[in-house]
N, C-alpha and C positions, 0 to 999 in steps of 0.2 A: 213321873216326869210329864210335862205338857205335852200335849200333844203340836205339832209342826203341819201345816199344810205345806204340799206339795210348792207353793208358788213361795212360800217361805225358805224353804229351803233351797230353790233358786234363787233367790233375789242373795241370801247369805252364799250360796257358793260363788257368785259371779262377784264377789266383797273380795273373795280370795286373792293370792299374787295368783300369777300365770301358771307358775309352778305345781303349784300344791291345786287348782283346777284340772292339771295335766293330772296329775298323782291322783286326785276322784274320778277322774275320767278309768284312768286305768284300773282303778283297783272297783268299779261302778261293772265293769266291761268281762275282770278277769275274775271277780270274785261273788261269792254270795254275799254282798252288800244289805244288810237289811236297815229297814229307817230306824230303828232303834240302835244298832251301831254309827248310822249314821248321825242322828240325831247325839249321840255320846258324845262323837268326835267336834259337831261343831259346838257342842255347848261348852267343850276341852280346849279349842279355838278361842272360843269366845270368853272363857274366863282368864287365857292368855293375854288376852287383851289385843287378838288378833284382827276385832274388827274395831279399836279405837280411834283411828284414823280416819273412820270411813262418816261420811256428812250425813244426816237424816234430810231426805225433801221432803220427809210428812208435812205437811203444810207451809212448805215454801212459796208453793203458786197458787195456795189458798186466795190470795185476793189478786190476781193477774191484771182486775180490769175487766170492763165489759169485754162481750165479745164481739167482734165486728160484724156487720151482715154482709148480706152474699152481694151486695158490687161493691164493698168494701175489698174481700176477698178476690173479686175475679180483678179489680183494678190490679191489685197489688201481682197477682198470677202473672197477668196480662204484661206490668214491669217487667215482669222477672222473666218472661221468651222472650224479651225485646232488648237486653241486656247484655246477653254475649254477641248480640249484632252489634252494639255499639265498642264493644272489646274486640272482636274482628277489626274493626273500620280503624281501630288504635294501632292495630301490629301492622296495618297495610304503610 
């Protein structure tokens, strides 16, 4: 079996419903958990077809665009505290 890095197997738990997180949590807490049980269960998950639904962003924000420079950035900062003053001055 592959081997699973630690941040892999986050990234797949948190794919989980709420549920079945709460259900690793508990059984992560009350039992002797080891990654190779773990690692069963979500490969058992995952040929369920329990993570089909879920998007991949591997390379969604591959090409985002330059990045701004720093008074690109502080302008924009700088909007965004000056912002809920002008949302006050609405409700007044």
């Amino acid at each position: 079996m592959a081997e699973m890095t630690f941040d892999q197997i986050l990234r797949a738990a948190r794919q989980l419903p709420p549920q079945q997180q709460d259900e690793l949590i508990r059984q992560l807490r009350t039992s002797s958990l080891t990654r190779e049980r773990l690692a069963r269960k979500l490969k058992a998950l995952q040929e369920a077809g329990a993570f089909d639904d879920a998007e991949s962003l591997k390379g969604k924000y591959a090409a985002a665009g330059p990045a701004p420079d720093a008074e690109e950035v502080e302008a924009y900062l700088k909007s965004l505290s000056r912002e809920w003053e002008s949302d006050l001055d609405g409700l007044a």
